[in-house]
Backbone as CSV, one residue per row, in Angstrom:
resi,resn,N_x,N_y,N_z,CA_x,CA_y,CA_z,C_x,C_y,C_z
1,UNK,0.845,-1.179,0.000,0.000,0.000,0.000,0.885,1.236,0.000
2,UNK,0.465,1.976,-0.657,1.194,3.338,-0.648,0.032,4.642,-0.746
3,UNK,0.468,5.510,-0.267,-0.173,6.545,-0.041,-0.130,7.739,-0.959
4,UNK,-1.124,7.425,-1.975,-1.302,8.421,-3.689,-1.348,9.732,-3.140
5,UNK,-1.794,10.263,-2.259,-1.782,11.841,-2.125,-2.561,11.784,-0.813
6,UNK,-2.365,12.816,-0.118,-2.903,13.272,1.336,-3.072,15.019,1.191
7,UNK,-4.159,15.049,2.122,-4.493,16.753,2.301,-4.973,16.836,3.944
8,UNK,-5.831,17.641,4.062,-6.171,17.883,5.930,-7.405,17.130,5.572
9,UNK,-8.163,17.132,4.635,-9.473,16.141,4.426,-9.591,14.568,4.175
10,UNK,-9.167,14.461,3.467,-8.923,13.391,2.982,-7.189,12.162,2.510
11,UNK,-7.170,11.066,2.707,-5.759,10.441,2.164,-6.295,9.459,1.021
12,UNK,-5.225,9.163,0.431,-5.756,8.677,-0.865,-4.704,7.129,-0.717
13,UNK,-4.954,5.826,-0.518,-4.075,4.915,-1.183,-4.358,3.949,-2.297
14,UNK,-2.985,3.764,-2.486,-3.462,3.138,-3.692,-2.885,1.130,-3.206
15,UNK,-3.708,0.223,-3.347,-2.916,-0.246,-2.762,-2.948,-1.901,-3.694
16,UNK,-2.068,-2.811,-3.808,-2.598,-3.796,-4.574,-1.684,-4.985,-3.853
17,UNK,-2.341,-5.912,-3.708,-2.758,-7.287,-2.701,-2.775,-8.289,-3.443
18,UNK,-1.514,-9.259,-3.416,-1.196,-10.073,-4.605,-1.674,-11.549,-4.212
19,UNK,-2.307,-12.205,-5.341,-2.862,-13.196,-4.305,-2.327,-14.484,-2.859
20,UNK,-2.941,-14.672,-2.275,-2.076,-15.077,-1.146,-1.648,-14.417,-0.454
21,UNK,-1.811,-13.274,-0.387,-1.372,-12.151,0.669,-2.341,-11.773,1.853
22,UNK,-2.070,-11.795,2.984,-2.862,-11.347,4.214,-2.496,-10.384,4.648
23,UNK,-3.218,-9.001,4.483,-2.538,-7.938,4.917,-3.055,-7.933,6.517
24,UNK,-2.158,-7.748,7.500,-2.149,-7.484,8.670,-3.105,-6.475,9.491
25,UNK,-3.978,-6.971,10.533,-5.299,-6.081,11.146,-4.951,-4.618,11.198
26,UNK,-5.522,-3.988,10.593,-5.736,-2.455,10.387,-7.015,-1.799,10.461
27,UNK,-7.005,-0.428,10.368,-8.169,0.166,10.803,-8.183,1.639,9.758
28,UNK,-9.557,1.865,8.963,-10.179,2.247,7.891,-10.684,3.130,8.964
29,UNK,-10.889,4.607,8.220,-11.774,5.517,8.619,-12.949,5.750,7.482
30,UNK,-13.963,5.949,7.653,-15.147,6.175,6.660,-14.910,6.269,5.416
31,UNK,-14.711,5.499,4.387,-14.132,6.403,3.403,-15.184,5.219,1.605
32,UNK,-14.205,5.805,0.199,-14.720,4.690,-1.064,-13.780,4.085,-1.727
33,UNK,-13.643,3.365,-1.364,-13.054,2.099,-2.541,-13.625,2.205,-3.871
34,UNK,-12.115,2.239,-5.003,-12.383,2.101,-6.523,-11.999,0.664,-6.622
35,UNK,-12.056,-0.015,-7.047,-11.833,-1.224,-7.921,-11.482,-1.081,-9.084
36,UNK,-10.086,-1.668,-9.416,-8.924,-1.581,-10.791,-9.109,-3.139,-11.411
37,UNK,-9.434,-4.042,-11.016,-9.416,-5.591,-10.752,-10.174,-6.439,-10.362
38,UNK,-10.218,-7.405,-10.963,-11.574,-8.702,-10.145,-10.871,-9.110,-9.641
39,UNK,-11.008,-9.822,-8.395,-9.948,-10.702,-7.958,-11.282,-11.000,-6.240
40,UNK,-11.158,-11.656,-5.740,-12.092,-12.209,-4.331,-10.696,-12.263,-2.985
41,UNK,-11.947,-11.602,-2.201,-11.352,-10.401,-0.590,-12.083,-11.616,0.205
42,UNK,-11.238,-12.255,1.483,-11.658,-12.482,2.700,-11.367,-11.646,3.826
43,UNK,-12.454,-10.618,4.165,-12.359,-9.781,5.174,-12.739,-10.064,6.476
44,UNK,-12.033,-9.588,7.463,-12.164,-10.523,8.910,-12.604,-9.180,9.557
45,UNK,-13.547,-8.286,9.730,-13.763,-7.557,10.657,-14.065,-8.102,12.170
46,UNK,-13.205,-6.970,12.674,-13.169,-7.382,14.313,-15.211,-7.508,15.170
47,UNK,-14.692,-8.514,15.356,-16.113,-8.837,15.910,-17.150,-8.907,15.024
48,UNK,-17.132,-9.943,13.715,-18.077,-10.424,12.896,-17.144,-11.904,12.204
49,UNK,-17.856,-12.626,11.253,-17.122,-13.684,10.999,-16.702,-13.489,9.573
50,UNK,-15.600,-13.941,9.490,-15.153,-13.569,7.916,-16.502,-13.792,6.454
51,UNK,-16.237,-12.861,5.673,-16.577,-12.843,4.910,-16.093,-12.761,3.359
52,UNK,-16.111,-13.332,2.251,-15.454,-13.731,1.376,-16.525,-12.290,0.324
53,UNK,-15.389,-11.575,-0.628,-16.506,-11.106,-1.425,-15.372,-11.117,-2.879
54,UNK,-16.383,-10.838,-3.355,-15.950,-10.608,-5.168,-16.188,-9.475,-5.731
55,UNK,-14.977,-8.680,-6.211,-14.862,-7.260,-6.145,-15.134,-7.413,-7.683
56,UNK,-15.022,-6.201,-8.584,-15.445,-6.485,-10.180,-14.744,-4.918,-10.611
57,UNK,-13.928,-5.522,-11.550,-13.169,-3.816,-11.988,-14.125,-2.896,-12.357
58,UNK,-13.485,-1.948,-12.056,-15.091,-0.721,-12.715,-15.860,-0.612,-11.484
59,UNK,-15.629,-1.247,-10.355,-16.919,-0.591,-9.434,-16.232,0.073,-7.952
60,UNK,-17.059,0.699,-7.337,-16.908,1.124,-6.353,-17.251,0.945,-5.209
61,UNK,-17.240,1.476,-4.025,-18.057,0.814,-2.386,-18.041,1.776,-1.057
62,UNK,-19.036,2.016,-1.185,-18.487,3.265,0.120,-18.650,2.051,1.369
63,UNK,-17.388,2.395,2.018,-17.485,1.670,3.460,-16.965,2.377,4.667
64,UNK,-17.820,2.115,5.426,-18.055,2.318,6.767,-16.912,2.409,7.591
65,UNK,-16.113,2.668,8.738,-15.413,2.747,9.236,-14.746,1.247,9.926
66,UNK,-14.061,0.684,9.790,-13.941,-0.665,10.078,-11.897,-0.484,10.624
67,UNK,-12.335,-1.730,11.307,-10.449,-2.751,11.712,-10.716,-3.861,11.405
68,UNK,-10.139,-4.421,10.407,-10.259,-5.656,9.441,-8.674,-6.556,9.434
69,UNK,-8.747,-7.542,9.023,-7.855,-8.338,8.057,-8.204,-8.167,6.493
70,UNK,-7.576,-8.562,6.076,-7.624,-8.730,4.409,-6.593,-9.898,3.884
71,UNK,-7.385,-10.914,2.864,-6.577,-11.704,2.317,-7.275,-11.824,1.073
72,UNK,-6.016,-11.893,0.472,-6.263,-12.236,-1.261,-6.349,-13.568,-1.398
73,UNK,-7.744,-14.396,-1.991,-8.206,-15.886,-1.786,-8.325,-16.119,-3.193
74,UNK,-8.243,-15.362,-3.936,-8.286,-15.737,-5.706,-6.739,-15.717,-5.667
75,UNK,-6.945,-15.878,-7.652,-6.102,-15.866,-8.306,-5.166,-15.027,-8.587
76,UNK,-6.074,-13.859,-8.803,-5.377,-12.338,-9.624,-5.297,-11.552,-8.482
77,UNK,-4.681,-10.229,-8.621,-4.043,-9.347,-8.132,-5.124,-8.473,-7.727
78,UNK,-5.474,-7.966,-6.397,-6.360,-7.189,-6.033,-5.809,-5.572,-6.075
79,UNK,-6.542,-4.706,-7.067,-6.258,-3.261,-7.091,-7.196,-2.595,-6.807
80,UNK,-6.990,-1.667,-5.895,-8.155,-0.648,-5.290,-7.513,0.801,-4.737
81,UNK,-8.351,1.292,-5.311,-7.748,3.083,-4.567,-8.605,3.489,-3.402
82,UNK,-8.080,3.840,-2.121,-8.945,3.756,-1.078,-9.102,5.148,-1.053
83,UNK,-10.226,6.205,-0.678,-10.623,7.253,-0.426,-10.688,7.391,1.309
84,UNK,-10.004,7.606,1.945,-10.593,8.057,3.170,-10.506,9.271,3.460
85,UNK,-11.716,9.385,4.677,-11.944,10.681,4.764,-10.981,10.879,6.307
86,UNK,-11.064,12.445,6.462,-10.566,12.427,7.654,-10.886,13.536,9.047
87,UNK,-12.215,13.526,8.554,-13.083,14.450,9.826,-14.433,13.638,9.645
């Protein structure tokens, strides 16, 4: 993950999750996910049970404020530009 641009409002990353990769429990402030890539997310939010989803290039997702896991359970390369906000 790397961090495409930052201001006092908002940070921007860009980040891509190769399959087989578990990115380590972190924590999201309110923000939208772009989708660059199909590729299928097992997300472990703290205090719910994992959930497996299938992302589709071309789309987007506004999500909620969360502390998750993330693992890449497909094949292909997961690309997404994260929007968060920061007030």
């Amino acid at each position: 993950h790397k961090v495409a641009s930052e201001h006092a409002c908002v940070r921007v990353l860009d980040a891509r999750v190769p399959p087989g990769t578990i990115d380590k429990r972190h924590r999201h402030p309110h923000g939208l996910s772009v989708y660059f890539t199909d590729w299928s997310v097992k997300v472990t939010a703290d205090g719910r049970a994992p959930e497996v989803h299938q992302r589709k290039s071309g789309t987007f997702a506004w999500n909620e404020a969360i502390t998750h896991t993330v693992e890449n359970v497909g094949k292909t390369e997961g690309h997404v530009l994260r929007i968060e906000l920061k007030h």
